[in-house]
Gaussian input, Z-matrix of N, CA and C with variables (Angstrom, degrees):
# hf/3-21g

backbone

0 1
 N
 C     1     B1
 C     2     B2     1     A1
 N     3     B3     2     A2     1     D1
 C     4     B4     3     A3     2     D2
 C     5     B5     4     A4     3     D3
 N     6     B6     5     A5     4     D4
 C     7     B7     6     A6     5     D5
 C     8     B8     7     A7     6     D6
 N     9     B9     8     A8     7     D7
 C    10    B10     9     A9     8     D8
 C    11    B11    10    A10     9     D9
 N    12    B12    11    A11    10    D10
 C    13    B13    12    A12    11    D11
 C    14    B14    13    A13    12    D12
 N    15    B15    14    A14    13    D13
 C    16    B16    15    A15    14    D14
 C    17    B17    16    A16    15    D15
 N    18    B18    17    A17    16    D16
 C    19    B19    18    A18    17    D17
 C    20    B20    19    A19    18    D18
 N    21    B21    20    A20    19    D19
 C    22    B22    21    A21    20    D20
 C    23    B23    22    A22    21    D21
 N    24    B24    23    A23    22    D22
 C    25    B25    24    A24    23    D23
 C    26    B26    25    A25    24    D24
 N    27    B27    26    A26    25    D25
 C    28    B28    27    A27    26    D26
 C    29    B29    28    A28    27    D27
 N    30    B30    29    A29    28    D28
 C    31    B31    30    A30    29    D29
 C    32    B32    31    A31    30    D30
 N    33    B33    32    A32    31    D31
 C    34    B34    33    A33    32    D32
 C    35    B35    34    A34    33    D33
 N    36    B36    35    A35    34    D34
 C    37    B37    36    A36    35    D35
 C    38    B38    37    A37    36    D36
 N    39    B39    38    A38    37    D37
 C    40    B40    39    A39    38    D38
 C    41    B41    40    A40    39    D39
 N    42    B42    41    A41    40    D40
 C    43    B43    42    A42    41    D41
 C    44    B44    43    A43    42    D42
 N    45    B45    44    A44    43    D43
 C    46    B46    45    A45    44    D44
 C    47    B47    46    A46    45    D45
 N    48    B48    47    A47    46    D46
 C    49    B49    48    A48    47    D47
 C    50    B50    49    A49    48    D48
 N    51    B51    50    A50    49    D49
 C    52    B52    51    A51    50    D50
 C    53    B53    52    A52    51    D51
 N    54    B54    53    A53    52    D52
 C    55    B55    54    A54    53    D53
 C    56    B56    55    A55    54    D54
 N    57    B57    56    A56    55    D55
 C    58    B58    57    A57    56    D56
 C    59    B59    58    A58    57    D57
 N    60    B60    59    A59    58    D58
 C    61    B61    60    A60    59    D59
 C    62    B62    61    A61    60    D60
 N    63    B63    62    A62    61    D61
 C    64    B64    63    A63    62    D62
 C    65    B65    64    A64    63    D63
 N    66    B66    65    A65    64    D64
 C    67    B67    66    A66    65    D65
 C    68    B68    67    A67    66    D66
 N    69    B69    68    A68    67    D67
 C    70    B70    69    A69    68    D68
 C    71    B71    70    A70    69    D69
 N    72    B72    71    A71    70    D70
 C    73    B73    72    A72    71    D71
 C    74    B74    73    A73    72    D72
 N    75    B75    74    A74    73    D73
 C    76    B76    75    A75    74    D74
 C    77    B77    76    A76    75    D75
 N    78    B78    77    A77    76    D76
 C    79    B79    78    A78    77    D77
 C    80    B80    79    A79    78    D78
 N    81    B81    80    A80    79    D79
 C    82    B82    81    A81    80    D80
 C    83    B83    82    A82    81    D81
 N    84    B84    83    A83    82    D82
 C    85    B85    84    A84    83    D83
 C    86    B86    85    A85    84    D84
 N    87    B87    86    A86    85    D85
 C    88    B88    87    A87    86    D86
 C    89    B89    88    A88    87    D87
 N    90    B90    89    A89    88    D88
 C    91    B91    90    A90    89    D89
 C    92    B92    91    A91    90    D90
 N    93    B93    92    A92    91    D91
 C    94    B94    93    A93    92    D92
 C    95    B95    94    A94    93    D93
 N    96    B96    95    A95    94    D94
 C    97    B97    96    A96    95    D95
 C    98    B98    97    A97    96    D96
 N    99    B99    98    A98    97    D97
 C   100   B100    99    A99    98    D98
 C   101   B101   100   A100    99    D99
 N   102   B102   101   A101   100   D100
 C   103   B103   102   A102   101   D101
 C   104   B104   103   A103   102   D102
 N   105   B105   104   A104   103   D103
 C   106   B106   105   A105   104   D104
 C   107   B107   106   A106   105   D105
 N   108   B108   107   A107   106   D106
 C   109   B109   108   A108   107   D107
 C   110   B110   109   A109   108   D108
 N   111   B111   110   A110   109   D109
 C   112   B112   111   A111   110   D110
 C   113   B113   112   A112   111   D111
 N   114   B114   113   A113   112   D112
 C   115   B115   114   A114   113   D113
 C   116   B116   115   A115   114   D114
 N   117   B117   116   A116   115   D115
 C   118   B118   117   A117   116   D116
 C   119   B119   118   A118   117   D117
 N   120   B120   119   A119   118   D118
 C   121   B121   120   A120   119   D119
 C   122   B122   121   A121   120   D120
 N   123   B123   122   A122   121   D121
 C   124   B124   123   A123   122   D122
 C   125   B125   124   A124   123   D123
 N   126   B126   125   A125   124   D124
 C   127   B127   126   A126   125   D125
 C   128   B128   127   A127   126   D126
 N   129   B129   128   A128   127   D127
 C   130   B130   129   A129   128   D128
 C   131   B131   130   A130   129   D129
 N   132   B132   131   A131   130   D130
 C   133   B133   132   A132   131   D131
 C   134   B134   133   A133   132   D132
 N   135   B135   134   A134   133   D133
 C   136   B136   135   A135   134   D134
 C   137   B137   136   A136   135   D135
 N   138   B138   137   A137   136   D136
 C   139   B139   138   A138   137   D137
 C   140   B140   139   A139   138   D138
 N   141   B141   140   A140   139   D139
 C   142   B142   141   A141   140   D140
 C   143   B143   142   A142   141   D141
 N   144   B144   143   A143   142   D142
 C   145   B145   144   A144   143   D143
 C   146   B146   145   A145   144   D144
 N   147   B147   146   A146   145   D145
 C   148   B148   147   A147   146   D146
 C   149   B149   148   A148   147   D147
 N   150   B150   149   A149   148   D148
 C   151   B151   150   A150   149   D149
 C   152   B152   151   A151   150   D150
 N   153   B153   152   A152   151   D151
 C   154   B154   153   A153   152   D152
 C   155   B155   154   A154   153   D153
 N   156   B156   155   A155   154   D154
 C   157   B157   156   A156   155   D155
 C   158   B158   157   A157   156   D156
 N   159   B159   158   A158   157   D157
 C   160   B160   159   A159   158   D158
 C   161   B161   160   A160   159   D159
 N   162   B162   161   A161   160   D160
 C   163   B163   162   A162   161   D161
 C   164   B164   163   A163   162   D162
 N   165   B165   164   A164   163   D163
 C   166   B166   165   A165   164   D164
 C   167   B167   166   A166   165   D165
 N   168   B168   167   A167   166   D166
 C   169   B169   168   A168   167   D167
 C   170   B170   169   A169   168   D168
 N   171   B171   170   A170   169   D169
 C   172   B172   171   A171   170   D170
 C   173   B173   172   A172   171   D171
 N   174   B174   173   A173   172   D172
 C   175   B175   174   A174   173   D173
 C   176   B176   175   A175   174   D174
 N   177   B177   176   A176   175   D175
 C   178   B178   177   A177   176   D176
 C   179   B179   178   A178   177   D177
 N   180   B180   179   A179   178   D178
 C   181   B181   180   A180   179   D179
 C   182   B182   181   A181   180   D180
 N   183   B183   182   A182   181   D181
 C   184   B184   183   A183   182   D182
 C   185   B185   184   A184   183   D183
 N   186   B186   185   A185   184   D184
 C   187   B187   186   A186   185   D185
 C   188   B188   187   A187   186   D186
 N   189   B189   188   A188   187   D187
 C   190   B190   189   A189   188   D188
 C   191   B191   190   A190   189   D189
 N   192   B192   191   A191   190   D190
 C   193   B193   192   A192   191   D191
 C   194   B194   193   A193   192   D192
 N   195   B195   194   A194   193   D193
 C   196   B196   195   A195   194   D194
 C   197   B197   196   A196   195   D195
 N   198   B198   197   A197   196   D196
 C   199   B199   198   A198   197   D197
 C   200   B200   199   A199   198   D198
 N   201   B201   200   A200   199   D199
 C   202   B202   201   A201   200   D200
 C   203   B203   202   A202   201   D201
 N   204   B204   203   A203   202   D202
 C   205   B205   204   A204   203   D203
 C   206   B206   205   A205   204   D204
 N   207   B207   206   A206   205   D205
 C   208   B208   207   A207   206   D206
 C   209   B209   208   A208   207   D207
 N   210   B210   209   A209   208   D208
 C   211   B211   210   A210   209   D209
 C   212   B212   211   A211   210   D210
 N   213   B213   212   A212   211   D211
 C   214   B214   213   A213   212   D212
 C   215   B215   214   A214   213   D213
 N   216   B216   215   A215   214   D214
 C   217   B217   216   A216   215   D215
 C   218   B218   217   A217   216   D216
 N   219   B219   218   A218   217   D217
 C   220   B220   219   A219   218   D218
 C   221   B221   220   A220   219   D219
 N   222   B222   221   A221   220   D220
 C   223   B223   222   A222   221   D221
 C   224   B224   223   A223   222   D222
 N   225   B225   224   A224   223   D223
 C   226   B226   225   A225   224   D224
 C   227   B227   226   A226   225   D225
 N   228   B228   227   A227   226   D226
 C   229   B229   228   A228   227   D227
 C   230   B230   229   A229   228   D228
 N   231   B231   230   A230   229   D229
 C   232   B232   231   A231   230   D230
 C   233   B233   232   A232   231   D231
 N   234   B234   233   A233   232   D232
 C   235   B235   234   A234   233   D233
 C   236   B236   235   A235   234   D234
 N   237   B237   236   A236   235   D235
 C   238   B238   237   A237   236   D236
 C   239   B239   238   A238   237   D237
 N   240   B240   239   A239   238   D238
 C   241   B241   240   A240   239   D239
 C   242   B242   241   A241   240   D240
 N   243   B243   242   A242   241   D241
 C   244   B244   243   A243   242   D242
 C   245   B245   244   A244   243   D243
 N   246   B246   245   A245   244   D244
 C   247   B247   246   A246   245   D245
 C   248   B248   247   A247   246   D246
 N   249   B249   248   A248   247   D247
 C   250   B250   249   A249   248   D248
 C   251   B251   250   A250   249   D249
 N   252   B252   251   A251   250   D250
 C   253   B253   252   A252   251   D251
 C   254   B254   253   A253   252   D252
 N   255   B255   254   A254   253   D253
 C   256   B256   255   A255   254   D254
 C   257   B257   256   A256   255   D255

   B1=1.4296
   B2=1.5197
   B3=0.9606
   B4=1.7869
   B5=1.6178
   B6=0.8970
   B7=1.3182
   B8=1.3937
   B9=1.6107
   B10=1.2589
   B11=1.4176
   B12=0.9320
   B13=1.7605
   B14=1.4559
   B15=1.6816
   B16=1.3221
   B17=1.6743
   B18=1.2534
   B19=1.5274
   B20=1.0519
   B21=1.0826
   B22=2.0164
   B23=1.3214
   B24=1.2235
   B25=2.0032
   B26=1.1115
   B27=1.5021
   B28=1.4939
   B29=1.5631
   B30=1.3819
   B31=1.2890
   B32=1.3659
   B33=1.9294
   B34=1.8728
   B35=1.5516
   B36=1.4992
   B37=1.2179
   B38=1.8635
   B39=0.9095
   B40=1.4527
   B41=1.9792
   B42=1.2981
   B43=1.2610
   B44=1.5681
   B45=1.5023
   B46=1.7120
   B47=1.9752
   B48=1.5022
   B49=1.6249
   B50=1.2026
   B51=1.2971
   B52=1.7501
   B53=1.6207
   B54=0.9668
   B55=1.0822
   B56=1.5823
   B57=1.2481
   B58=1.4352
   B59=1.7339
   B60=1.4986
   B61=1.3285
   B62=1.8998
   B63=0.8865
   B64=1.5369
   B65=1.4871
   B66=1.8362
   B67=1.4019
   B68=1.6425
   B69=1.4715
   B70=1.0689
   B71=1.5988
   B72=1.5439
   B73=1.5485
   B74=1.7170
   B75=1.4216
   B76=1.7359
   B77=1.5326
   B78=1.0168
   B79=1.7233
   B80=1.6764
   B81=1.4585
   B82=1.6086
   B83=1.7516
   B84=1.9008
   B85=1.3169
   B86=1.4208
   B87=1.2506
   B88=1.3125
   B89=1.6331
   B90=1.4432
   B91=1.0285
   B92=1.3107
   B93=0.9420
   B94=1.8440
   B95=1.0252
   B96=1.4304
   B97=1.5925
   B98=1.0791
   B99=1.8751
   B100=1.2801
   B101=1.6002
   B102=1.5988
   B103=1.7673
   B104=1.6516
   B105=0.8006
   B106=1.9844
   B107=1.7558
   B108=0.5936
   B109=1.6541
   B110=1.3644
   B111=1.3281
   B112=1.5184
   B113=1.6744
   B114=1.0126
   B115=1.4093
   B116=1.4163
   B117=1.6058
   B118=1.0857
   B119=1.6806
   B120=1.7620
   B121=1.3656
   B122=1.7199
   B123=1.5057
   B124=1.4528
   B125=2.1082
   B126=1.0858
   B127=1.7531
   B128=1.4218
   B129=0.9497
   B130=1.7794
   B131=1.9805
   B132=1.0593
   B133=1.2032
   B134=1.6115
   B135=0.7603
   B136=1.7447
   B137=1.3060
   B138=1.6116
   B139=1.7027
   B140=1.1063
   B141=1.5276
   B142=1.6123
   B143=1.1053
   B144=1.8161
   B145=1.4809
   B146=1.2599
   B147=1.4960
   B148=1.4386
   B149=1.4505
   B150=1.8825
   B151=0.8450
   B152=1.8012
   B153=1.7112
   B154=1.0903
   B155=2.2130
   B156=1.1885
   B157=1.4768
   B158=1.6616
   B159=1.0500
   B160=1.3591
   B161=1.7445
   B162=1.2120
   B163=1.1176
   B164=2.0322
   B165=1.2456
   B166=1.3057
   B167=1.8489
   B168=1.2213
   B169=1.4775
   B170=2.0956
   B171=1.3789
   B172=1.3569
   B173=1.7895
   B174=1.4263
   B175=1.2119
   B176=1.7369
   B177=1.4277
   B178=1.5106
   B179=1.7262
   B180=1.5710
   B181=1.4895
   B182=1.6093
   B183=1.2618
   B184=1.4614
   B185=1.5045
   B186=1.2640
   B187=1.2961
   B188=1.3917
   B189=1.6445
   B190=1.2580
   B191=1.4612
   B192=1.5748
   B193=1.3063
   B194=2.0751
   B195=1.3573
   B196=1.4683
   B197=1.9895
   B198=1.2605
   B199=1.4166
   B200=1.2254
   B201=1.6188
   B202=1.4955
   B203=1.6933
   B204=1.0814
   B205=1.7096
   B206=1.7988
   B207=1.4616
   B208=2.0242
   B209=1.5331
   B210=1.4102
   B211=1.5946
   B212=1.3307
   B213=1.3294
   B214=1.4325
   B215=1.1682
   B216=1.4704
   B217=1.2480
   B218=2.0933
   B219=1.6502
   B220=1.6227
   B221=1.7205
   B222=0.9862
   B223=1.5234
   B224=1.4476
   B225=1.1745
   B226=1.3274
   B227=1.4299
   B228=1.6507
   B229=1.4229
   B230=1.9937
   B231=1.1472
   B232=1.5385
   B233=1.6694
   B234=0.7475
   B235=2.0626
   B236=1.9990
   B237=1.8725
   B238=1.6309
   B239=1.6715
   B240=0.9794
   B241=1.3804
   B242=1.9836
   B243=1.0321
   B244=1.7847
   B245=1.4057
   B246=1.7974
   B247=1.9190
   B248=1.8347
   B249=1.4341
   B250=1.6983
   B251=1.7837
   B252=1.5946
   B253=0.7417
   B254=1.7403
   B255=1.1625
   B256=1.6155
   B257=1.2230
   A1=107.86
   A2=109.45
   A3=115.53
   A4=134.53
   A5=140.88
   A6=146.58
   A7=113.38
   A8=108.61
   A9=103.35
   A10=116.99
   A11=141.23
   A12=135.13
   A13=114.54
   A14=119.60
   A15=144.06
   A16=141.31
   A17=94.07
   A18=91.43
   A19=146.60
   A20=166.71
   A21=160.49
   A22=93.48
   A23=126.41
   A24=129.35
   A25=110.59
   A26=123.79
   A27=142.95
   A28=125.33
   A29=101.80
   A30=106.21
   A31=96.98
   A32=84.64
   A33=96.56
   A34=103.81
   A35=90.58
   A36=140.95
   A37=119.50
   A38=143.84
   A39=149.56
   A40=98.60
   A41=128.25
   A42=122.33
   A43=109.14
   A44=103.67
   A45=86.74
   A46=85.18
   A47=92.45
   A48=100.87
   A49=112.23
   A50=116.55
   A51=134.85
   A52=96.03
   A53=161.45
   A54=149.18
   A55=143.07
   A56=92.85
   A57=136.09
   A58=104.28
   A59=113.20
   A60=114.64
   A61=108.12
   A62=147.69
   A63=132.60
   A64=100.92
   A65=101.14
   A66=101.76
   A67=75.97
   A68=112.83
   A69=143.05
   A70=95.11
   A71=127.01
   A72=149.58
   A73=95.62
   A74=100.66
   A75=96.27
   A76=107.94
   A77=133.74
   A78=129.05
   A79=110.58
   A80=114.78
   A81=122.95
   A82=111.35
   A83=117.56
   A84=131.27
   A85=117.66
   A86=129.27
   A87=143.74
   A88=119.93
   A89=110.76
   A90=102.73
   A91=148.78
   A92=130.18
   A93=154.15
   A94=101.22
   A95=142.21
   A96=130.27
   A97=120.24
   A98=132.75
   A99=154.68
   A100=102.74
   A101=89.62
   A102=115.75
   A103=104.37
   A104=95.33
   A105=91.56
   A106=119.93
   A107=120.19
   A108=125.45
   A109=109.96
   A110=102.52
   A111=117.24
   A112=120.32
   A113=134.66
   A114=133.35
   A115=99.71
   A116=132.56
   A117=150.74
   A118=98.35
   A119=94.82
   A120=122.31
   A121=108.25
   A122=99.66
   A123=101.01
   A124=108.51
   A125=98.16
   A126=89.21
   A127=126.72
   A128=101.80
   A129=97.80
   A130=105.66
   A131=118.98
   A132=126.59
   A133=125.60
   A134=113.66
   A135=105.24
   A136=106.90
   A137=134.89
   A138=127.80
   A139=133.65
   A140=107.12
   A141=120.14
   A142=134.78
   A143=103.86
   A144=129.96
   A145=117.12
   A146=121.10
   A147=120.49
   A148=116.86
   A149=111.76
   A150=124.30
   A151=140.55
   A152=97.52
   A153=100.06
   A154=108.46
   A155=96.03
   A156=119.04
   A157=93.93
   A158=125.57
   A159=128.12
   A160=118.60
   A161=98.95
   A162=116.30
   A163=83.06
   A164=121.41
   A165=95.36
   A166=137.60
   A167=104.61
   A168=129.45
   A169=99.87
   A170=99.08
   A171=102.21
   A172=106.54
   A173=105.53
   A174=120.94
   A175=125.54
   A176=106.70
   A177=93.68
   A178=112.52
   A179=95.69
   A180=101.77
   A181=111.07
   A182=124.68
   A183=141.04
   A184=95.56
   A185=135.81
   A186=116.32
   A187=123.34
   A188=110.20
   A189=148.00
   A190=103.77
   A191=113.12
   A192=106.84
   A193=98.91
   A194=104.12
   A195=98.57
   A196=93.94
   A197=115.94
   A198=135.70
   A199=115.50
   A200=88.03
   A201=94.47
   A202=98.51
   A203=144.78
   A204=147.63
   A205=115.73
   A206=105.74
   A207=74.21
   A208=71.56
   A209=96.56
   A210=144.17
   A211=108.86
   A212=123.02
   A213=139.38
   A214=105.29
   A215=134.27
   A216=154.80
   A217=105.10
   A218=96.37
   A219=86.96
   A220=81.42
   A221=125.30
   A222=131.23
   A223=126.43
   A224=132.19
   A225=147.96
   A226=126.73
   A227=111.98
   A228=120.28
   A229=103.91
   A230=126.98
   A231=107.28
   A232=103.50
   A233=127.01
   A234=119.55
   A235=74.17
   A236=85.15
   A237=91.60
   A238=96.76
   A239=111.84
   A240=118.83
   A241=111.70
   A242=96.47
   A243=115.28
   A244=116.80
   A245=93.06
   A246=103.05
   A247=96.42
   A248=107.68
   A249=123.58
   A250=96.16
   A251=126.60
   A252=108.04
   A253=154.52
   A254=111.62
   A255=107.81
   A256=114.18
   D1=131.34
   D2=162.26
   D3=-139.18
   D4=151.24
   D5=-178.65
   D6=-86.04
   D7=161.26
   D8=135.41
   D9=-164.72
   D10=168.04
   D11=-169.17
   D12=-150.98
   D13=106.40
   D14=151.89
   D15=-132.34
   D16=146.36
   D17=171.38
   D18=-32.44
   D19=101.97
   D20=-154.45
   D21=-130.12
   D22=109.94
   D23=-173.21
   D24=35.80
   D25=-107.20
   D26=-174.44
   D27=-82.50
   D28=-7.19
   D29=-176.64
   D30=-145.15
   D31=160.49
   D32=168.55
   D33=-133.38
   D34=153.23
   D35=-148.66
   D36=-85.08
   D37=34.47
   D38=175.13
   D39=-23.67
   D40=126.20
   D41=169.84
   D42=-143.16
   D43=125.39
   D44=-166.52
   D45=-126.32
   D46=136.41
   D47=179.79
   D48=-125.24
   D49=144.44
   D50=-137.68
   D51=-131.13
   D52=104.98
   D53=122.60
   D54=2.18
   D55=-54.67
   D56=-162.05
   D57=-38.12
   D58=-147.82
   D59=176.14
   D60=-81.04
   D61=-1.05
   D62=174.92
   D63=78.73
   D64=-169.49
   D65=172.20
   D66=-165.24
   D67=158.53
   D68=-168.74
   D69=-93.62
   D70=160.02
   D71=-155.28
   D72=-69.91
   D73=-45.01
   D74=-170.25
   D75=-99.95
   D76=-3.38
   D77=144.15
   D78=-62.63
   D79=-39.87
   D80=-176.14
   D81=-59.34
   D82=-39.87
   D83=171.32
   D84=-44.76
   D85=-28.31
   D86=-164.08
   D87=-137.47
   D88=8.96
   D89=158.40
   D90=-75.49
   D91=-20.18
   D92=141.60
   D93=-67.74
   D94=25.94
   D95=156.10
   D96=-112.84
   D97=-153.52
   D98=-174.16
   D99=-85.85
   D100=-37.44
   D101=-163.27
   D102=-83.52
   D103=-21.31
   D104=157.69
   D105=-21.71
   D106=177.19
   D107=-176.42
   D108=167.00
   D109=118.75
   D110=-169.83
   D111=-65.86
   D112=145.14
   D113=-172.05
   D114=-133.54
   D115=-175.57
   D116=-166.22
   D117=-133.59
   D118=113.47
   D119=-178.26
   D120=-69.39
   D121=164.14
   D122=-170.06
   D123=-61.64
   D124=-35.22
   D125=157.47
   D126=-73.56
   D127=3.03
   D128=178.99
   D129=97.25
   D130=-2.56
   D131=172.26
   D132=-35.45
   D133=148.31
   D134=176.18
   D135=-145.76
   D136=97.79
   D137=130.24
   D138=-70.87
   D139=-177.40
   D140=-178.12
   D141=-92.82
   D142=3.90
   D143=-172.32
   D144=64.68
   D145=24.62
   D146=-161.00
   D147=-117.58
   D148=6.74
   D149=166.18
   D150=-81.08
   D151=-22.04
   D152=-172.15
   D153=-86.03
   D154=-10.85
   D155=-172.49
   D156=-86.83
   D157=-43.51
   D158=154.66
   D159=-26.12
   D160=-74.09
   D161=-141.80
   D162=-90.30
   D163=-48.04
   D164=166.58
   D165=-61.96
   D166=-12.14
   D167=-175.81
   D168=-77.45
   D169=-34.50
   D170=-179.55
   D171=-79.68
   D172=-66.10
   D173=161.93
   D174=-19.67
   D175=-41.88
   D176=174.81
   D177=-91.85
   D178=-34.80
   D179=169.15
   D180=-22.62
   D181=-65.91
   D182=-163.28
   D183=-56.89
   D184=-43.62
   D185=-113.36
   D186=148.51
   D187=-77.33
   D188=-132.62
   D189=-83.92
   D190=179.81
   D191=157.21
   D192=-155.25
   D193=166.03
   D194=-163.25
   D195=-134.86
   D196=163.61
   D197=170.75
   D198=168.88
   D199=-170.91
   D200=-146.34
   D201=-130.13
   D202=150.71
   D203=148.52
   D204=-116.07
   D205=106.46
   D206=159.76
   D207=-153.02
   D208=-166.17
   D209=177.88
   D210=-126.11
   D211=138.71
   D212=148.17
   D213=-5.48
   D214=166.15
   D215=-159.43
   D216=-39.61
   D217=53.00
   D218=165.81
   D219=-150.05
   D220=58.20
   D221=171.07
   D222=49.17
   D223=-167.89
   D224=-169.61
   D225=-143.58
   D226=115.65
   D227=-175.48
   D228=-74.56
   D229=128.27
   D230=169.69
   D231=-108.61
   D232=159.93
   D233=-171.00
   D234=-139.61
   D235=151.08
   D236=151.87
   D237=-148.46
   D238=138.04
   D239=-165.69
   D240=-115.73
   D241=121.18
   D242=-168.83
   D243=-130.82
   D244=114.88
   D245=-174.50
   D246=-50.52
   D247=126.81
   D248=178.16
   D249=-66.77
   D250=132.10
   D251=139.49
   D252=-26.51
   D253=-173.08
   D254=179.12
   D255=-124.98

């Protein structure tokens, strides 16, 4: 896993990249929701899916806005995006 954090115009950019197993287009539709459904991480991990709804629920609060991009078993980019101060 790694990070990274920069500016894009007016805002900056939080990007955290996962390696791991991915998720397919229609697991990706419902991930920032209620409709989430938990799966078993490339360690064998198990949540409640109740984190990513979290963290977008905070995310717009601010400002902000949050998502997600991957493919099947070649990991997942997550971005959270925050108006840059002045």
């Amino acid at each position: 896993m790694s990070f990274k954090a920069k500016q894009i115009g007016s805002e900056c950019w939080l990007i955290i990249l996962d390696s791991g197993i991915g998720m397919g287009t229609d697991k990706q539709a419902d991930l920032f929701s209620l409709q989430a459904q938990s799966t078993f991480g490339t360690d064998n991990e198990k949540g409640v899916g109740l984190g990513p709804l979290l963290c977008k629920e905070f995310t717009e609060l601010q400002g902000g806005r949050v998502w997600a991009e991957s493919v099947s078993n070649e990991g997942i980019a997550c971005f959270v995006s925050m108006p840059a101060g002045d």
